[in-house]
C-alpha positions as CSV (number, residue, x, y, z in Angstrom):
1,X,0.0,0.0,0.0
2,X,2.0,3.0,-1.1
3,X,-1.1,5.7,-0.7
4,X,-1.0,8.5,1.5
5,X,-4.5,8.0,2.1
6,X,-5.7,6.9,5.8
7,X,-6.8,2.7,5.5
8,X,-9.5,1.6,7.5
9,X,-9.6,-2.0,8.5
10,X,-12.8,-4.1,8.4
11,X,-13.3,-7.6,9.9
12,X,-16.2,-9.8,8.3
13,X,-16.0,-7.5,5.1
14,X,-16.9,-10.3,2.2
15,X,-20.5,-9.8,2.8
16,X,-23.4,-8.3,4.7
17,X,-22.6,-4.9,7.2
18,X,-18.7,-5.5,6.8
19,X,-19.3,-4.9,2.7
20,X,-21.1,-2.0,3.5
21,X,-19.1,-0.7,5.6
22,X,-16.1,-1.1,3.0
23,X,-18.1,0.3,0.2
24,X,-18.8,3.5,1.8
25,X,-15.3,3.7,3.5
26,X,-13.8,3.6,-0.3
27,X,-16.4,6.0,-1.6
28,X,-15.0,8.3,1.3
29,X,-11.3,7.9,0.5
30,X,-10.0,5.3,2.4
31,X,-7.9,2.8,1.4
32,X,-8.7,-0.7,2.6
33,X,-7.6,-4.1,4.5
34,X,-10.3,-6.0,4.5
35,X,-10.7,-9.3,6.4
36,X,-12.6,-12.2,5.9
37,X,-12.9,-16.5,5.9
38,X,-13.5,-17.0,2.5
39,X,-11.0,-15.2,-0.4
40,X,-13.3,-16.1,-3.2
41,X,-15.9,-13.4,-1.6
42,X,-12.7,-10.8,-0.5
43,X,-11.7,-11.0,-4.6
44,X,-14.9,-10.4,-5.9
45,X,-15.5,-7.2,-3.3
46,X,-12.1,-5.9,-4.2
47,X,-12.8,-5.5,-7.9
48,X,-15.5,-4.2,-7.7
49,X,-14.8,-1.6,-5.3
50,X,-11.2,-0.9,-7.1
51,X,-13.4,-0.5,-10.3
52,X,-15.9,1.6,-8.4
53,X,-13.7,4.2,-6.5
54,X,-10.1,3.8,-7.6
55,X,-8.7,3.1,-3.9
56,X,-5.9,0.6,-2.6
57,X,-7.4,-2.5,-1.6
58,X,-5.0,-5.3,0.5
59,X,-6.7,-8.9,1.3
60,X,-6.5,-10.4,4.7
61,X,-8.0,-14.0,4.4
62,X,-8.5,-14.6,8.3
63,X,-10.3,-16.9,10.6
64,X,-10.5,-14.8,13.1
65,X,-11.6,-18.0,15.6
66,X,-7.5,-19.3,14.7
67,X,-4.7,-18.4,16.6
68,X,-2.4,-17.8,13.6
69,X,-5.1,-16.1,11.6
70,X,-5.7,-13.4,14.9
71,X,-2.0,-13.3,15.4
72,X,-1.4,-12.2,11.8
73,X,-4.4,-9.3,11.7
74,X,-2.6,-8.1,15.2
75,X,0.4,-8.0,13.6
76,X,-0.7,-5.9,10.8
77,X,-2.5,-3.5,12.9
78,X,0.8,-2.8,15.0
79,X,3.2,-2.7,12.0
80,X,0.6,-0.2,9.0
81,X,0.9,3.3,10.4
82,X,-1.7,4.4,8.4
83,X,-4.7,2.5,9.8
84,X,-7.0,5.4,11.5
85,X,-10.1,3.2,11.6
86,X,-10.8,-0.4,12.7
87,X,-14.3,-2.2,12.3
88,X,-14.8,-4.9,14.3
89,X,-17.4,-6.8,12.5
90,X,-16.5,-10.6,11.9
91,X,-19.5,-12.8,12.6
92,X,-20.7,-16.4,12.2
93,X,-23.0,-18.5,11.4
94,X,-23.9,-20.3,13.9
95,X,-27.4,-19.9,15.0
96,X,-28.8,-22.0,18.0
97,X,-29.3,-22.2,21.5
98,X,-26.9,-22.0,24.2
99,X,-28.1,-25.4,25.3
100,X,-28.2,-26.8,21.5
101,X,-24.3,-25.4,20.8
102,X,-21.6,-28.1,20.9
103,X,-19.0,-26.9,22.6
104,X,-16.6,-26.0,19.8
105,X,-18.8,-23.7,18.4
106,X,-19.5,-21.9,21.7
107,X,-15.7,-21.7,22.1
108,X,-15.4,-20.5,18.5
109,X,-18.5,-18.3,19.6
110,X,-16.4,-16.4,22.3
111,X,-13.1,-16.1,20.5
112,X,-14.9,-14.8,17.5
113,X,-16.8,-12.0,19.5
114,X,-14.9,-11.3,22.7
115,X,-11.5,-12.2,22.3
116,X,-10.7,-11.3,19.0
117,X,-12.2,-8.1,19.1
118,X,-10.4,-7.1,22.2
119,X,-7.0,-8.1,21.0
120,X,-7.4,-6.7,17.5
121,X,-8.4,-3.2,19.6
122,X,-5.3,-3.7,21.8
123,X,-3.2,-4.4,18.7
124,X,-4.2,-0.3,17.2
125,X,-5.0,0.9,19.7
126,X,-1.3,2.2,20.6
127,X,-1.3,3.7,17.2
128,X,-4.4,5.5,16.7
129,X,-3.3,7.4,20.5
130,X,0.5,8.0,19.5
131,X,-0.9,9.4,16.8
132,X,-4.0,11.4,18.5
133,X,-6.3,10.0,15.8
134,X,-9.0,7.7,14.4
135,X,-12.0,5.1,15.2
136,X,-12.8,2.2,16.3
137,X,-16.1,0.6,15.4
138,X,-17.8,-2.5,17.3
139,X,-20.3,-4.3,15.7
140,X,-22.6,-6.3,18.3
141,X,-23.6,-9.7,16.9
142,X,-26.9,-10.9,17.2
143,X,-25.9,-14.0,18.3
144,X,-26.5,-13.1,22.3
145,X,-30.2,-12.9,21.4
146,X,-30.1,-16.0,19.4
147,X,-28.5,-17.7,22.7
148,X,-30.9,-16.5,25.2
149,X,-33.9,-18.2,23.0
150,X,-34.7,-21.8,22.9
151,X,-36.4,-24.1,21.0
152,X,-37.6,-25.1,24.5
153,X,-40.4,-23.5,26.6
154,X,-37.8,-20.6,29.3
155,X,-39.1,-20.8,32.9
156,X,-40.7,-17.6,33.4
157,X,-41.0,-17.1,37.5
158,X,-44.9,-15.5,38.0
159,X,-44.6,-12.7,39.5
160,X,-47.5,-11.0,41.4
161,X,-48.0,-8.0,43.7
């Protein structure tokens, strides 16, 4: 990336909010980084947007629920200087009870909206203060309401007065 421009980094950008998000980022001016599972998806975004605003695009394929894939987003967070806005918005699929889960998914549940979050934050946040500037952006997941419904009947205590 050889711009001047400021990059914005977006988690879960092949599809859905994260697209978005990168879309009108790069209409703005901002180079990008964007992050995702699946390059086929990251590709097909890129060209489009390069096409549609003229704006540096670098791919990060990432699963941000695998050590190595986390470790190497942190990594570039610490070492581009230009970064002045980070979207947290990687998601999954993986709709179902807290009692239905298995527990690899829960696990992969946490790590992908807790933990990875927090360290990518930790990983620019340094940056974005030496250099008095930029965002960070947290996308909630819907997943906690997902969790807290069952296919079950919840106990509901009656409460009178």
């Amino acid at each position: 990336m050889l711009s001047s421009k400021p990059v914005a980094l977006i988690t879960g950008a092949s599809s859905g909010i994260g697209a978005v998000y990168a879309d009108r980022l790069a209409e703005r001016g901002y180079d990008l980084v964007l992050v995702a599972r699946r390059a086929d998806r990251l590709h097909a975004i890129s060209e489009k947007l390069t096409r549609q605003h003229g704006v540096d695009i670098r791919l990060l394929k990432a699963d941000l629920t695998v050590e190595n894939d986390l470790a190497s987003v942190e990594d570039f967070l610490r070492s581009e200087v230009r970064v002045a806005l980070l979207v947290n918005n990687a998601g999954n699929g993986k709709l179902s009870s807290t009692v239905d889960m298995c527990d690899a998914d829960a696990n992969a549940t946490l790590v992908l909206n807790i933990v990875a979050p927090t360290r990518l934050v930790r990983a620019v946040l340094p940056g974005l203060l030496k250099r008095n500037t930029g965002a960070i952006i947290n996308i909630g997941s819907v997943i906690a309401s997902a969790h807290s419904r069952s296919r079950r009947s919840i106990v509901r205590p009656k409460v009178t007065f």
